[in-house]
FILUM-922163 format. One record per residue (C-alpha): residue in three letters; x, y, z. Coordinates in Angstrom, 2 decimals. Layout:
<atoms>
ALA|X|Y|Z
...
</atoms>
This chain:
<atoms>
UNK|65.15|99.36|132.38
UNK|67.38|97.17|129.76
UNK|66.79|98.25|126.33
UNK|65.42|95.84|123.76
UNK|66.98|95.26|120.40
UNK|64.61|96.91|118.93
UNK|64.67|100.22|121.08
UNK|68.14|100.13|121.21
UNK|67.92|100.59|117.38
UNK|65.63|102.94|117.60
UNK|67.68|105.20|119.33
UNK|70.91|104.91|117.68
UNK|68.96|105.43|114.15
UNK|67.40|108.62|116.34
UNK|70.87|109.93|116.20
UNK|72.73|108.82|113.36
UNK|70.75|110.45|110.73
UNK|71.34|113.70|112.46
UNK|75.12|113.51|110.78
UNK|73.74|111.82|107.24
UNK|72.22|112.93|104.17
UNK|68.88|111.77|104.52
UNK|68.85|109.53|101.05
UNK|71.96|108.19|102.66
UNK|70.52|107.25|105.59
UNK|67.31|105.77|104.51
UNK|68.82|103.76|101.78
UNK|72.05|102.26|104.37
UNK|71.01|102.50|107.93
UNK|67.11|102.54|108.12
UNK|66.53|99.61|106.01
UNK|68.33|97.49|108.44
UNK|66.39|96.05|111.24
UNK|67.47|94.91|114.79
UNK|67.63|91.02|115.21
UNK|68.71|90.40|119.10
UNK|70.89|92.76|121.42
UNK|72.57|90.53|124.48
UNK|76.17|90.29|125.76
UNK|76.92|93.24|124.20
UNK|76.57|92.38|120.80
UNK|74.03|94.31|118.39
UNK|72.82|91.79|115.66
UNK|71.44|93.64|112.72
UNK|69.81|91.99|109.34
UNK|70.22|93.86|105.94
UNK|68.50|92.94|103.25
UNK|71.87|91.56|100.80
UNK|75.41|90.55|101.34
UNK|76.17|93.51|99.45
UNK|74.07|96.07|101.70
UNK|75.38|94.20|104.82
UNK|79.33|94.29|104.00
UNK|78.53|98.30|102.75
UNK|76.70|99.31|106.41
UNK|79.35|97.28|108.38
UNK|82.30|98.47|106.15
UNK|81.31|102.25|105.68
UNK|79.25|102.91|109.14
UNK|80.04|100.01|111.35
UNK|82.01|101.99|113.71
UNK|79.75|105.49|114.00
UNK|77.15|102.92|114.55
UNK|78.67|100.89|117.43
UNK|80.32|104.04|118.68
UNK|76.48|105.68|119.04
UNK|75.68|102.58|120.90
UNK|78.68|102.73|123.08
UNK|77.03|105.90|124.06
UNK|73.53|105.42|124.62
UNK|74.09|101.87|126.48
UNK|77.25|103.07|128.54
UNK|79.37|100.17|127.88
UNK|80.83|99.13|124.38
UNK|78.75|97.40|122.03
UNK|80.01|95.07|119.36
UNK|78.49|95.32|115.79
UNK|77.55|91.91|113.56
UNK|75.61|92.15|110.50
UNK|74.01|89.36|108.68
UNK|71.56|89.56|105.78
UNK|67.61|87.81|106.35
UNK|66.71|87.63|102.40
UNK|65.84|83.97|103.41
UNK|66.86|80.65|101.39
UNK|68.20|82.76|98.29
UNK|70.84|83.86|100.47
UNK|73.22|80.97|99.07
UNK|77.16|81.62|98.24
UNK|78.45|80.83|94.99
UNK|80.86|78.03|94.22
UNK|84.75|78.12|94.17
UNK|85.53|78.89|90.66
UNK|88.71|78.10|89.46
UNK|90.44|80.22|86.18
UNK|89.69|77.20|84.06
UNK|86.05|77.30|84.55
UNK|86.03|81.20|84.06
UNK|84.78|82.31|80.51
UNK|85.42|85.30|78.69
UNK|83.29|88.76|79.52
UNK|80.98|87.94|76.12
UNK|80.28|84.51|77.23
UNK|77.28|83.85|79.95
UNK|78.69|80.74|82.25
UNK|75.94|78.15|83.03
UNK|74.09|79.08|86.11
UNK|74.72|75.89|88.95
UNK|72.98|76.12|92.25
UNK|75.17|76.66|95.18
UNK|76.28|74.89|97.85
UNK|75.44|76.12|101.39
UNK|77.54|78.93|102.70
UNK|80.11|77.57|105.36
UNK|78.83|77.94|108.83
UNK|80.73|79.85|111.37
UNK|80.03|80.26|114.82
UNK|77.74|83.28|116.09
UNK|80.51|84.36|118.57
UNK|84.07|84.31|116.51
UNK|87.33|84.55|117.64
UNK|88.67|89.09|118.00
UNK|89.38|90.10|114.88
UNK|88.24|87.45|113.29
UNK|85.80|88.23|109.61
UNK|83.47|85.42|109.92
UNK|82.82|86.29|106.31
UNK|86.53|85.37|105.03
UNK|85.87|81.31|104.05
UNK|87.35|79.34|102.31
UNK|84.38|79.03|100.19
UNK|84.57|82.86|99.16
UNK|87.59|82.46|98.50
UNK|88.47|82.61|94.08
UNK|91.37|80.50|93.48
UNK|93.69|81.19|90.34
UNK|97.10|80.74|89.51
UNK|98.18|84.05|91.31
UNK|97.04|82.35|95.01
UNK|96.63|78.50|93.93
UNK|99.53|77.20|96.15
UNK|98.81|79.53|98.81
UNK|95.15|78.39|99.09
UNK|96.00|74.69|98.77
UNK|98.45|74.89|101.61
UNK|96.10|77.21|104.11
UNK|93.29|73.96|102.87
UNK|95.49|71.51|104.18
UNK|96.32|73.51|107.25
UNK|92.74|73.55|108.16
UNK|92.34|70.09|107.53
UNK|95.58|69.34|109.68
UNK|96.75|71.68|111.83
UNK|100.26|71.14|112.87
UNK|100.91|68.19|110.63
UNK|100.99|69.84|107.46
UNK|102.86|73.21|106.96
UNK|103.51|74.55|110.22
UNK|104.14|77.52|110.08
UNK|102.69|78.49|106.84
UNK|103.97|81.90|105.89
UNK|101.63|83.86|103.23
UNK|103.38|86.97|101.54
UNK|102.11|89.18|99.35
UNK|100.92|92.58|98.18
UNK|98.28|94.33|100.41
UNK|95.00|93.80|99.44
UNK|95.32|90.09|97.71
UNK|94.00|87.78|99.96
UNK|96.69|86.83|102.78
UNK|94.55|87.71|105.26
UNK|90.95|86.24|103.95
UNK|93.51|82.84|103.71
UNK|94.47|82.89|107.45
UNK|91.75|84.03|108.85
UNK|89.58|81.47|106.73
UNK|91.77|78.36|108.24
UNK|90.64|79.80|111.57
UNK|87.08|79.97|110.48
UNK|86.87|76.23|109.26
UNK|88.38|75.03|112.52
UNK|85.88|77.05|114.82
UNK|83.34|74.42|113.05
UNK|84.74|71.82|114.25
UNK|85.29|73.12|117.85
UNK|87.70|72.35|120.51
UNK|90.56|75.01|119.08
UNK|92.14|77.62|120.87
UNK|92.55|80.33|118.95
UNK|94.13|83.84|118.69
UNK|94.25|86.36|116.08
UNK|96.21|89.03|116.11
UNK|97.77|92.06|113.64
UNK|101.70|92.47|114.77
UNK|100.98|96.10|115.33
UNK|99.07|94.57|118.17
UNK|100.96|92.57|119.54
UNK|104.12|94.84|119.98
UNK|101.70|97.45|120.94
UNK|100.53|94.44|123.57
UNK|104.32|93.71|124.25
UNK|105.35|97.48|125.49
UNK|102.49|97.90|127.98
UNK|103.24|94.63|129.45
UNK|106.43|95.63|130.20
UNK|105.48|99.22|131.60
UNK|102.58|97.36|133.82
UNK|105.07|94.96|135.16
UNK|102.74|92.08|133.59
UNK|105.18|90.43|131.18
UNK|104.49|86.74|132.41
UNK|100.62|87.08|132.12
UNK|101.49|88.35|128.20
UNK|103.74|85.73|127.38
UNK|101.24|82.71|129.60
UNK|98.36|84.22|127.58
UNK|100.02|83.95|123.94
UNK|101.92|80.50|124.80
UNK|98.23|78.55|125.40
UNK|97.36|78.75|122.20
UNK|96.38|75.82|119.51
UNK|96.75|78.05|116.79
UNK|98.95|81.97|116.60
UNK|97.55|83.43|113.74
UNK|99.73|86.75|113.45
UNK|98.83|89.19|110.63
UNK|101.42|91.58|108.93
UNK|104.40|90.34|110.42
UNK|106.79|93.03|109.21
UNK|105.96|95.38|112.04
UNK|108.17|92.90|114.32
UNK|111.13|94.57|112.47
UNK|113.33|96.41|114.38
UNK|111.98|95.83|117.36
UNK|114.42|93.62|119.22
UNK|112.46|92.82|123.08
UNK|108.87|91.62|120.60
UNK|111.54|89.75|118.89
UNK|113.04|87.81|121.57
UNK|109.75|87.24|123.43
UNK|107.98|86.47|120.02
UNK|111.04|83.80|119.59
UNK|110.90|82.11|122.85
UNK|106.29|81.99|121.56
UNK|106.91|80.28|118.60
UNK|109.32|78.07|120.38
UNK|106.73|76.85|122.89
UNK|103.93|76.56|120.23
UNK|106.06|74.85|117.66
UNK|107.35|71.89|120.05
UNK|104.10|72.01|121.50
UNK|102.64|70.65|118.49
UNK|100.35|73.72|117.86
UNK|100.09|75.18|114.39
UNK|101.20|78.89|113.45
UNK|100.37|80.99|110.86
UNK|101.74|84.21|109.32
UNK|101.48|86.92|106.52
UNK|103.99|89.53|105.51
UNK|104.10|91.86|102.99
UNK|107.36|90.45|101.82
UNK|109.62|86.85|101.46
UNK|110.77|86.50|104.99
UNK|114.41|86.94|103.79
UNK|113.39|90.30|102.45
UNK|112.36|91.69|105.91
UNK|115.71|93.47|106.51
UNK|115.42|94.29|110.65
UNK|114.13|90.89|111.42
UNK|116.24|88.21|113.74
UNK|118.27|85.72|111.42
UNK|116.80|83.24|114.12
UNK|113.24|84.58|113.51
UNK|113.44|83.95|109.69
UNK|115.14|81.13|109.54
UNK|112.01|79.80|112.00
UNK|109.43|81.59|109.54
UNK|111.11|79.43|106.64
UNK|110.68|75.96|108.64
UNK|107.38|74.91|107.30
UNK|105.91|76.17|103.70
UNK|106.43|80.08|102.79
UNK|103.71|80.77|99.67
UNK|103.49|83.69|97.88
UNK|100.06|85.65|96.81
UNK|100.52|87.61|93.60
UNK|98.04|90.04|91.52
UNK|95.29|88.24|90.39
UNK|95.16|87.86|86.40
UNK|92.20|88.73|84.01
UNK|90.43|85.56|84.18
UNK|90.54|85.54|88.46
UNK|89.49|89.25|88.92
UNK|86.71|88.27|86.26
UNK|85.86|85.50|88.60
UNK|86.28|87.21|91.60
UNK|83.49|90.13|90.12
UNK|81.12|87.09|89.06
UNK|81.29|85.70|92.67
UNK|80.65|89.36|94.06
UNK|77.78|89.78|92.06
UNK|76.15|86.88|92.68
UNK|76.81|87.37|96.36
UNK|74.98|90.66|96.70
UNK|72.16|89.39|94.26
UNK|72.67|91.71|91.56
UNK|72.92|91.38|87.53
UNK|75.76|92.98|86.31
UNK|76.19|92.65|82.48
UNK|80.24|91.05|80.85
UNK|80.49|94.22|79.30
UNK|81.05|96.30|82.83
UNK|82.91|92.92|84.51
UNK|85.10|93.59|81.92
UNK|85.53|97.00|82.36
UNK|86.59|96.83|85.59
UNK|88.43|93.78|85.18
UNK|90.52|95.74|82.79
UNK|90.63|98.48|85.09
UNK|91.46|97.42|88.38
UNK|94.64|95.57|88.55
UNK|96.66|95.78|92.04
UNK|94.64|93.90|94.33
UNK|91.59|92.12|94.81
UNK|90.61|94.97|97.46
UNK|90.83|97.77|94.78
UNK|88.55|95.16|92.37
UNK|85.61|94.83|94.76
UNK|85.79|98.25|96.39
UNK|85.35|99.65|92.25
UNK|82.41|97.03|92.26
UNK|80.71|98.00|95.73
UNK|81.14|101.77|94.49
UNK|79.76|101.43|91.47
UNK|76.82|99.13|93.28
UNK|76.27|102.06|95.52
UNK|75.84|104.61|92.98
UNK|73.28|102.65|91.31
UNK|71.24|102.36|94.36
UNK|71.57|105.87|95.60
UNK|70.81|106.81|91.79
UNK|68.12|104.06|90.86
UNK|69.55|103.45|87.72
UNK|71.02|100.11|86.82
UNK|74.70|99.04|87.00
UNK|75.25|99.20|82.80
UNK|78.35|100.59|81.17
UNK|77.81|104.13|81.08
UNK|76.85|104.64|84.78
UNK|80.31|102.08|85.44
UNK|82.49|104.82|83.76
UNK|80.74|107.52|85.74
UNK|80.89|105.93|88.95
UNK|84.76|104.72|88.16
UNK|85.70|108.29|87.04
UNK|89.43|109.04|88.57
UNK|89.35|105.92|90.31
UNK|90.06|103.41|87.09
UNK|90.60|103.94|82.98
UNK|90.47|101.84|80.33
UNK|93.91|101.80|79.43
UNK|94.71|99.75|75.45
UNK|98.53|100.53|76.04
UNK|100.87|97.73|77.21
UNK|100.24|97.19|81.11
UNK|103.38|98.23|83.10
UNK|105.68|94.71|83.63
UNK|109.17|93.85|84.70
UNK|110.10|93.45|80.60
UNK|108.67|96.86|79.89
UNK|110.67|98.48|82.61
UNK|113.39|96.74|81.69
UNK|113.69|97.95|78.20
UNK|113.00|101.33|79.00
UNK|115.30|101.88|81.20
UNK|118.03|100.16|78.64
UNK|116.46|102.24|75.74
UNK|117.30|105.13|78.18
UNK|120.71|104.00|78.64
UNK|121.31|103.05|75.32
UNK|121.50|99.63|75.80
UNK|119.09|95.84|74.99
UNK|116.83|94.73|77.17
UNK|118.15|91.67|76.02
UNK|121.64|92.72|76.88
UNK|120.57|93.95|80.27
UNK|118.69|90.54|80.95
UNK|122.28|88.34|80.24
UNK|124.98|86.84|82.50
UNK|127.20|89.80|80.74
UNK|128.83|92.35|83.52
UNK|130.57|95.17|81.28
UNK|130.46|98.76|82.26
UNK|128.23|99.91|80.38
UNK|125.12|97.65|81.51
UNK|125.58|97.71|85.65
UNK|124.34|101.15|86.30
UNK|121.03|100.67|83.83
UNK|120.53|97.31|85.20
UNK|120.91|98.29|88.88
UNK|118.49|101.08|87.74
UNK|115.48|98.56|86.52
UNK|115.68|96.18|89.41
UNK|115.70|99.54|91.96
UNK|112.00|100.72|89.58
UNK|111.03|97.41|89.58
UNK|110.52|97.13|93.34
UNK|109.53|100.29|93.60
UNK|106.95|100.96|91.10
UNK|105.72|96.67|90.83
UNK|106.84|95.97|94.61
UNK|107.85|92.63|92.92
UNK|109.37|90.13|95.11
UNK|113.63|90.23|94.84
UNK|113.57|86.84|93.72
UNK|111.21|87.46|90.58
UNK|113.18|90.60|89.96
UNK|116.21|88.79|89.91
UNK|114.70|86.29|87.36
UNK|113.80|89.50|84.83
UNK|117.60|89.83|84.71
UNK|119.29|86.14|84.30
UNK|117.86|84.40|87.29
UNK|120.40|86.48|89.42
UNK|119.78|85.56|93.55
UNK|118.21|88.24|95.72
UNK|121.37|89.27|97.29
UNK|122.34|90.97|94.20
UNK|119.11|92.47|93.51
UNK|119.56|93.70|97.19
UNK|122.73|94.98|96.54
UNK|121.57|96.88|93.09
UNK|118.81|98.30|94.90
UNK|120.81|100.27|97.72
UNK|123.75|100.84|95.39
UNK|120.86|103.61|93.52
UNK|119.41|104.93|96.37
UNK|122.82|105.88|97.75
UNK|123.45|107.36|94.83
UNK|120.34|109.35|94.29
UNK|121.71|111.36|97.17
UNK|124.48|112.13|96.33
UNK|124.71|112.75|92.13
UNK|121.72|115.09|91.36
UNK|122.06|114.48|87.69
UNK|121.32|110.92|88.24
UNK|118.58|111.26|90.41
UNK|117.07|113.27|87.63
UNK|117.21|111.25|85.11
UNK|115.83|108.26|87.13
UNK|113.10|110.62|88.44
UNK|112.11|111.32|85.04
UNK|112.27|107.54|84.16
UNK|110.10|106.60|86.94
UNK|107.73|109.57|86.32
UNK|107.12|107.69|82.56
UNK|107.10|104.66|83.88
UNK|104.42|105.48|86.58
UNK|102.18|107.17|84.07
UNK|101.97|104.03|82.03
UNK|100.87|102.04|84.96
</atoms>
């Protein structure tokens, strides 16, 4: 007999809380409930945003893998919330409207989340919209280009090529253009990590099925390929991925793509390949400033329905720098603690929950100018006289030394690094960079004292 939605919930909460502590397991799993089970999809309510993102993020897979089990064929997890009409989403705040922690912004009712299909795309986070989306001056041409994309597909940017830092928002951009043109229907549409698709590539070619691959890829209206820096060094994706965005491209079908770096920074890549990556607009996602990862925190909160109070916004703005991914996971953690706890979110219980993750730190936040002057205090040497057009002796080694800690401890792009140092072009910063690591293997000395500088440099960071 076919299980219900109900039963089949049942039973997987039957043996999940075998392998959880039971305050665990009442507070994440049991207060779910089972909404409709067909096709092989479980649809589960929780009762916030926050609680739903938490259960799918933390215990989506045990869950679905329990299911697997009990229903003998694999069963896809989607989680919604069913707090009725207060489940709204909060509008796109831009750094301007943002006010400081001490201030309490005006509270404006929302507009209606944007709807996405029940049945998305693989891969696809129906939750990554453009409306969740916090625009500030670190993403502001990237989101305005992945808009106009969406509005235009193939007429606009094509491809668009989103780089950036993990964690800041490259993906939530592409997948979000895919999300607003599901709406509207009649797209073709494939998502799909690189990782994938090379992994994709190599059993095609063992199973003899190479023209099904490439037929399957080429009928696209819009390649959305994630992390394109795993095509490096791999020369048969390359040429088969060359001859795809060939076909799309003169087909009129839009392409997007997100690396972790500038696509002339992604040393193993096809010269053909890049120069194809750099046709339409290449946009760059940066660390969010103060004001966005304030914003981003007020959007979060109001999300998952909670009150959280400037003072502990602030906190973690402070704290949590890198990525927007480090910001919210510090604010679902410290969510989760207060549930599990029953206390409320305040100050004290944020720098208990944030303990080892995050500090308040007063000192000067680590930047190209600090390491810069460092390194030339170091040396013996100006910052200022490292940043000039001058090329004596005495300032090549020191400056080839804070544009190789530079990328390595700020993973800046070359071309900013190159701009710390006299707007110099991103050959030369390329150059400076493997000129030290060559010689940190061969002249121990050296690689001691840049060890220790780095060591510093890290612990101010």
């Amino acid at each position: 007999m076919e299980l219900g939605a109900t039963e089949l919930w049942d039973r997987i909460l039957g043996q999940a809380r075998h392998g959880l502590p039971e305050q665990t397991f009442r507070t994440w799993l049991a207060s779910a409930k089972a909404v409709s089970w067909s096709d092989g999809v479980l649809q589960l309510a929780a009762p916030s945003r926050f609680h739903a993102e938490w259960l799918e993020d933390k215990y989506g897979e045990a869950v679905s893998e329990i299911a697997t089990t009990i229903v003998g064929a694999p069963v896809a997890l989607r989680i919604s919330t069913h707090f009725g009409a207060r489940e709204r989403s909060a509008p796109e705040i831009s750094v301007a409207q943002v006010e400081e922690p001490d201030a309490s912004p005006p509270y404006q009712e929302p507009p209606a989340p944007e709807a996405v299909p029940a049945a998305p795309v693989p891969g696809l986070n129906v939750r990554y919209t453009f409306d969740r989306f916090i625009v500030g001056e670190n993403n502001r041409l990237a989101q305005a280009a992945s808009m106009a994309v969406a509005e235009r597909p193939a007429r606009s940017y094509n491809p668009l090529f989103l780089y950036g830092g993990t964690g800041l928002g490259k993906t939530h951009l592409m997948q979000a253009i895919a999300n607003r043109l599901l709406r509207a229907g009649g797209t073709r549409i494939c998502y799909i990590p690189a990782e994938q698709f090379v992994n994709e590539m190599v059993s095609a070619i063992g199973s003899h099925t190479t023209d099904a691959f490439r037929g399957r890829y080429r009928s696209y209206d819009l390649l959305l390929v994630d992390d394109v820096q795993f095509l490096r060094g791999k020369e048969r994706t390359q040429e088969e991925f060359f001859h795809t965005f060939n076909v799309l491209y003169n087909g009129g079908r839009q392409i997007v793509l997100t690396s972790d770096r500038h696509p002339r920074e992604l040393e193993g890549l096809e010269d053909r390949l890049v120069s194809r990556f750099e046709w339409g607009l290449v946009a760059g996602v940066d660390r969010p400033e103060y004001e966005t990862r304030v914003a981003i925190l007020q959007r979060k909160a109001e999300e998952d329905q909670v009150s959280i109070g400037p003072n502990v916004l602030d906190l973690i703005a402070r704290c949590c720098r890198s990525s927007v991914r480090e910001l919210e996971g510090a604010l679902i953690k410290l969510l989760a603690v207060a549930s599990l706890t029953g206390r409320e979110p305040t100050l004290d219980l944020a720098r208990i929950a944030l303990a080892g993750m995050a500090e308040l730190q007063e000192h000067r936040p680590l930047d190209p100018e600090s390491i810069r002057d460092k390194v030339a205090d170091v040396w013996g040497v100006t910052g200022k006289a490292l940043a000039s057009k001058r090329r004596t002796r005495n300032l090549v080694v020191p400056r080839q030394v804070a544009m190789f800690l530079m990328r390595e401890l700020l993973d800046l792009p070359l071309t900013r690094i190159g701009g710390a140092f006299g707007g110099r072009d991103h050959s030369t910063v390329i150059h400076s960079i493997r000129k030290v690591e060559s010689r940190l293997g061969a002249d121990r000395s050296f690689q001691a004292k840049v060890d220790e500088l780095r060591d510093t440099l890290a612990k101010s960071a």
